[in-house]
C-alpha positions as CSV (number, residue, x, y, z in Angstrom):
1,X,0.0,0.0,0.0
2,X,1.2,3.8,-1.0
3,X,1.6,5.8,1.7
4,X,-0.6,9.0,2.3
5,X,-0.8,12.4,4.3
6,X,-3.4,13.0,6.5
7,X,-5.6,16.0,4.4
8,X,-4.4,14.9,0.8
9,X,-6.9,14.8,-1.8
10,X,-6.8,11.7,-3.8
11,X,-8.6,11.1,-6.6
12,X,-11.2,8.3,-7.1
13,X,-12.1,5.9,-10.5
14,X,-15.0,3.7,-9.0
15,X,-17.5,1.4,-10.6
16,X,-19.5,4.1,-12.2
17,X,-16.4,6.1,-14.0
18,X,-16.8,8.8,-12.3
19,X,-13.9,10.5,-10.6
20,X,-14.1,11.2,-7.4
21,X,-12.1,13.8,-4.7
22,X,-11.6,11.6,-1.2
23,X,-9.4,12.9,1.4
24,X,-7.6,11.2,4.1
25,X,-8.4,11.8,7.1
26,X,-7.0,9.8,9.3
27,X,-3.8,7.1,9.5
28,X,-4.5,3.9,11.4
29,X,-1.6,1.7,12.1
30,X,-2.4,-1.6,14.1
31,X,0.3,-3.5,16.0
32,X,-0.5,-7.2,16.6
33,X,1.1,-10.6,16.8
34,X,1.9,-11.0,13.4
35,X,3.2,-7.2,12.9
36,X,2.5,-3.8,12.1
37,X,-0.4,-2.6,9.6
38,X,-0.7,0.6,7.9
39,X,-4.1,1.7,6.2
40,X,-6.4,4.8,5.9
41,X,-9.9,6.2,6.7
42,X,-10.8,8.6,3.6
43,X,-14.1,10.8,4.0
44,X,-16.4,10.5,0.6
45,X,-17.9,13.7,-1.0
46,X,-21.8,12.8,0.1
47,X,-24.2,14.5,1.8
48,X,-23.1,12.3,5.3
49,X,-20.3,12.5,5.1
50,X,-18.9,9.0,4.9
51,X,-15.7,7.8,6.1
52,X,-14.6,4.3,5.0
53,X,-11.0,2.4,5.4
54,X,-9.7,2.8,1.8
55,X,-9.1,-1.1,1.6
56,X,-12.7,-1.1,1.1
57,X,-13.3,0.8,-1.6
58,X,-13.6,-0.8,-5.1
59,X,-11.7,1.3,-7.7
60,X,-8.7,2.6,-9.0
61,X,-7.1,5.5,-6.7
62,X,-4.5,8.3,-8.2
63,X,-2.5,10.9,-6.1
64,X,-2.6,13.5,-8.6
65,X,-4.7,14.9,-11.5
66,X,-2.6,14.1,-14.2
67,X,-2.5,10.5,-13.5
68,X,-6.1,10.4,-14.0
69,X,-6.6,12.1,-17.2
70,X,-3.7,10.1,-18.8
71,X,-5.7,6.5,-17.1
């Protein structure tokens, strides 16, 4: 997994083509017995406001503009 900022804008391909802004908004890492995981809660551009862990999400993600108009 890439690593992100907390408050960078990523940009979103989903299931409907569509691209989407989603920022990060947090940075969870998780020490267990089998070792240290990384991931991220991103908050969606809807009306509630929706955060979700950005393992979850079905889609293509790019860091910067350019990478998505050249996809």
């Amino acid at each position: 997994m890439k690593d992100y900022q907390v408050g960078q804008i990523l940009f979103l391909i989903g299931e409907t083509n569509k691209v989407l802004p989603i920022q990060v908004v947090e940075e969870v890492i998780r020490t267990t017995l089998q070792g240290k995981e990384k991931t991220y809660i991103v908050l969606l551009p809807d009306k509630n406001h929706t955060t979700v862990d950005i393992k979850k999400i079905k889609g293509q993600i790019f860091t910067d503009k350019n990478s998505v108009k050249t996809f």
